[in-house]
C-alpha positions as CSV (number, residue, x, y, z in Angstrom):
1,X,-0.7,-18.2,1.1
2,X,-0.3,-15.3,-1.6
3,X,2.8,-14.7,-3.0
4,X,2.4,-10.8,-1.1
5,X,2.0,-12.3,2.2
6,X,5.5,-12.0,3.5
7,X,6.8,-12.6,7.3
8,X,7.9,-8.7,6.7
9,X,4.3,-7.6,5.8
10,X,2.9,-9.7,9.2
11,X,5.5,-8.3,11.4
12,X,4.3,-4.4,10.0
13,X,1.1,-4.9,10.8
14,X,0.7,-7.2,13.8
15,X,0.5,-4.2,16.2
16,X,-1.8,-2.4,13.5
17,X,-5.2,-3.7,12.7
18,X,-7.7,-1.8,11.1
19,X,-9.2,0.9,12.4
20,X,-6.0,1.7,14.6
21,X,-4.6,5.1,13.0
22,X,-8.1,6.7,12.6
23,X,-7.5,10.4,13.3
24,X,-4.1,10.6,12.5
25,X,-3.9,12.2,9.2
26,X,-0.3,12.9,8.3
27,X,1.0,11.1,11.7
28,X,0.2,8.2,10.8
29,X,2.4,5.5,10.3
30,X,2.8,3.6,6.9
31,X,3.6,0.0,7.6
32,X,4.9,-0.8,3.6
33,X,4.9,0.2,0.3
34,X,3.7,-2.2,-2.6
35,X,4.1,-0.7,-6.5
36,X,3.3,-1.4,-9.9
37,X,4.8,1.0,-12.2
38,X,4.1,4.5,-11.2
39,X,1.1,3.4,-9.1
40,X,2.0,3.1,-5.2
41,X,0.2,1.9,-2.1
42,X,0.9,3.0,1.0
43,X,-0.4,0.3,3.6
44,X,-1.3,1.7,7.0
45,X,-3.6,-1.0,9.1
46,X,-4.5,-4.6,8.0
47,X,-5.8,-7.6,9.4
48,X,-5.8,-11.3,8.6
49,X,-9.6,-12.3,7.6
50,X,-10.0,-16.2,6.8
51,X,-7.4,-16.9,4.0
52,X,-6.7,-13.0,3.3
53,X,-5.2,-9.7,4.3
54,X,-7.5,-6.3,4.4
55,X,-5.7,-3.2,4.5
56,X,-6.4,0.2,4.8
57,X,-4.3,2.2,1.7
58,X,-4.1,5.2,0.1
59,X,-2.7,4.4,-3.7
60,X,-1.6,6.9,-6.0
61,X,-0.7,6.8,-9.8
62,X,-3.9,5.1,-11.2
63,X,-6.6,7.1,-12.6
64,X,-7.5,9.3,-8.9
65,X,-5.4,9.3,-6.0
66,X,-7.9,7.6,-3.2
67,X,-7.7,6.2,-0.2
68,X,-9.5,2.8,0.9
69,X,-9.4,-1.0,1.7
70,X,-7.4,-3.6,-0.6
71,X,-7.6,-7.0,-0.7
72,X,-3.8,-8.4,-0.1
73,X,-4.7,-11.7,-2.1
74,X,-6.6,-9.2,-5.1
75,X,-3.4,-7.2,-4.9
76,X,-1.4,-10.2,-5.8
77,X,-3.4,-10.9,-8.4
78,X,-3.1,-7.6,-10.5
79,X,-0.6,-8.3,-13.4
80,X,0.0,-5.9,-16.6
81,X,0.8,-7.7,-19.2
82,X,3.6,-5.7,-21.7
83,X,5.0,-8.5,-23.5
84,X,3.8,-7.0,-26.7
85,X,6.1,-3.8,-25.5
86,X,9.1,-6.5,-25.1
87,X,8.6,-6.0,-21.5
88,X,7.1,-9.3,-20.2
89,X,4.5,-9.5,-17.4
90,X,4.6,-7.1,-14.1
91,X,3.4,-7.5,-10.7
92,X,2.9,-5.4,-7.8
93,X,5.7,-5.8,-5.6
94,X,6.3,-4.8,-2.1
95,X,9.3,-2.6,-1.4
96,X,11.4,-4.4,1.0
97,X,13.8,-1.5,2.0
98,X,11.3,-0.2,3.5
99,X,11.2,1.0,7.1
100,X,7.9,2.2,8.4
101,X,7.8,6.1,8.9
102,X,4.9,8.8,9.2
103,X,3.1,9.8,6.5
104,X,4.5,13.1,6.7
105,X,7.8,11.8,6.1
106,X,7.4,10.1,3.1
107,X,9.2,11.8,-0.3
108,X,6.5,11.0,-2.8
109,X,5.1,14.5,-4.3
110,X,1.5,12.9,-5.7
111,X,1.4,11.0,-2.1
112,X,2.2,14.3,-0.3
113,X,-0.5,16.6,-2.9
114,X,-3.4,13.9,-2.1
115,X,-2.6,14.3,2.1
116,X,-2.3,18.4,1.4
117,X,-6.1,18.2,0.3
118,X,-7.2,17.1,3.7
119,X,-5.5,19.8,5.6
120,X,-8.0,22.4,8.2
């Protein structure tokens, strides 16, 4: 199992498989949060395949806010290495305060700029 797979992440996406929120644009429901530095994902669906997790994201804070499907055991693997900075190795982590709330909800100004662009 991958160090990201966590009884928490199972439980917020057990009654969310991929596919689930299509449609729901700002409604929908983000399940966790995983960061690395100023880079955020925002997990809305997943679904076990074989020995993985695919999810359905939108990150923000790398190079172009996007939205698409990550690879939970990938994810895990990501690492930036800033020893040289005196800073060690990070990881993505999953925020565990986190309690699964609409889209629309969310206090993250790039988050809430990419969702603005996909308004009628």
């Amino acid at each position: 199992m991958c160090r990201l797979q966590t009884p928490q992440l199972e439980e917020g996406l057990k009654d969310y498989p991929l596919y689930s929120q299509d449609g729901k644009g700002k409604e929908a429901i983000c399940r966790a949060i995983f960061a690395l530095g100023s880079a955020r994902w925002f997990i809305l669906e997943g679904e076990r395949e074989g020995g993985d997790t695919i999810m359905f994201a939108i990150v923000t804070g790398l190079i172009e806010d996007e939205y698409g499907y990550v690879s939970l055991n990938e994810l895990s693997e990501v690492e930036l290495d800033l020893s040289a900075q005196g800073y060690g190795k990070l990881q993505v982590r999953q925020q565990t305060n986190f309690k699964p709330t609409a889209l629309k909800n969310l206090r993250d100004d790039r988050l809430q700029k990419f969702l603005a662009r996909f308004e009628d």
